[in-house]
N, C-alpha and C positions, 0 to 999 in steps of 0.2 A: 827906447823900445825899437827891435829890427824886427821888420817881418821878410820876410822869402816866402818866395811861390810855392807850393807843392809840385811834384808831377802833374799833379790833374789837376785841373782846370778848377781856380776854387778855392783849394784851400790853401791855407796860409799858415805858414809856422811861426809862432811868434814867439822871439825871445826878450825879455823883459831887462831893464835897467835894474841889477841887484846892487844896493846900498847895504853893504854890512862893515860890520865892525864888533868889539870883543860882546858889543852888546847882545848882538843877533843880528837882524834885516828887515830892510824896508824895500818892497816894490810895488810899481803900479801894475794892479791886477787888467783893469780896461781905462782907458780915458776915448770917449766919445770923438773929439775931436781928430789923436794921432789913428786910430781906427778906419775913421771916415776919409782921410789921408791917404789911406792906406788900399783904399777899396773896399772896406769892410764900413759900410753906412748901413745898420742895422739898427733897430730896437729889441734889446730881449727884453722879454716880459715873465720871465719866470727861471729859476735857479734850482737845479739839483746838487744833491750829497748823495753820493753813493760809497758803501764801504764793504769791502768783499776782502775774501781770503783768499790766500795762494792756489795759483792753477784754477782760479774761477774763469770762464770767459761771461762774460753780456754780451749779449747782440745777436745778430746782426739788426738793427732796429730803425722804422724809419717813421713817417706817418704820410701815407698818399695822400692826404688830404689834410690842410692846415700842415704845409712842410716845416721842420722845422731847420733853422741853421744853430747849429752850436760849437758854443766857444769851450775848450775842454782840458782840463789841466788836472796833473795827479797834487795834493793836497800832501797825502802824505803817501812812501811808499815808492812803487815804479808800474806802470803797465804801459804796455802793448797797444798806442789806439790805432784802430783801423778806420777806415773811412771805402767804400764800394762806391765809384757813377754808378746809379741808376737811371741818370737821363739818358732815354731815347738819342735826342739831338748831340750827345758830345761826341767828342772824337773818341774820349777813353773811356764812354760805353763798357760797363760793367768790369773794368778795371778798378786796382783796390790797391791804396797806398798806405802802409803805417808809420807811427813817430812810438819813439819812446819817451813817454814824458815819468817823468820824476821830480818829488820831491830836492832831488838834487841838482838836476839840470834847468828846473823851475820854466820848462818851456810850456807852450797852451800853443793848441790846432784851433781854426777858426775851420769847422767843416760848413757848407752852406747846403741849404735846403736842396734836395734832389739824390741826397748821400745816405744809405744805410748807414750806423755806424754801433760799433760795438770795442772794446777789447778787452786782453787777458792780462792777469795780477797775475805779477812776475817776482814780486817780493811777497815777505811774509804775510800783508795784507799790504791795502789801498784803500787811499780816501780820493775821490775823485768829484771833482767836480764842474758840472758844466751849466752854462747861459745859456737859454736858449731865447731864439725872436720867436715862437708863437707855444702856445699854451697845449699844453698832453692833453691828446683826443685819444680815448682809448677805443672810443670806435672807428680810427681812420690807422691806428699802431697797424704795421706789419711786423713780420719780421725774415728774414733772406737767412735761410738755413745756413747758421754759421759757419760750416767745413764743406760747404758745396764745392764740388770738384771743378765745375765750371769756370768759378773765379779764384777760385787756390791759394786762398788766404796761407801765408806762410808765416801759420803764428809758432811761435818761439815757445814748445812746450818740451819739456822732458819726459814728463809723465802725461798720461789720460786727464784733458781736461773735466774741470766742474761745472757742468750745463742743466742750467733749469728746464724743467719740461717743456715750459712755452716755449724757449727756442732750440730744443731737443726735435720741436715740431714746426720749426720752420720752414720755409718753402724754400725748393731749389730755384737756381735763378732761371730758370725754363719757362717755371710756371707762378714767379711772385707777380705782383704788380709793379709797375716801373711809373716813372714821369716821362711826361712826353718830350 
């Protein structure tokens, strides 16, 4: 397993040890130990699946309270993840970096708490899925208006993305709430 820095301050790109042969493949998704090695000494406590269709975006999503860090990997498929600083104290302050994970490149972002995060399904659907270290408060959820001009997320769309209301109603970064 190699991990690399991100730009920001944080996260971490992790690309796995793939074992294949005419059978298929064998990788490690997390092992606790080369993780904690790595700078990443977390516990998650809960596992999402999400599975969306083309030109869908998620996000930008975060929780002020009870943050969560999550490790995030496309399953099957390809998108677009995004991760935004929302802390106050970083140097890259409202700054916003993306990976392309896929099915085929079988790489996972390790985003840590303090980070909106959202992205867009770039193939015909996506199965994605992310660890997280602390449990969905849906009373503490924000969400940071995904196409806010301020941070200028430069996602990879052709067409008019597919956005749900909730985060059709997102807040610009002017006015969401941050970490300190």
């Amino acid at each position: 397993m190699q991990f690399r820095a991100g730009r920001l301050p944080g996260l971490v790109l992790i690309e796995p040890r793939v074992f294949a042969d005419d059978r298929g493949f064998f990788q490690e998704l997390f092992h606790r130990g080369r993780f904690a090695d790595a700078g990443i000494d977390v516990d998650f406590v809960q596992d999402n699946l999400s599975r969306s269709k083309a030109g869908v975006v998620r996000g930008l999503h975060y929780q002020i309270e009870q943050p969560q860090g999550k490790l995030v990997r496309a399953l099957r498929g390809e998108v677009f993840d995004v991760a935004v600083d929302l802390r106050r104290s970083s140097p890259t302050f409202g700054q916003w970096e993306g990976f392309r994970l896929s099915e085929d490149n079988q790489l996972a972002v390790y985003i840590p708490p303090g980070f909106a995060h959202g992205f867009s399904v770039l193939s015909d659907s996506a199965d994605v899925l992310y660890k997280c270290t602390a449990l969905y408060a849906p009373q503490h959820e924000r969400t940071l208006l995904w196409n806010d001009p301020t941070v200028n997320v430069a996602w990879p769309h052709s067409q008019p993305p597919i956005v749900s209301g909730k985060d059709l109603a997102g807040l610009p970064f002017g006015h969401a709430e941050m970490f300190s």
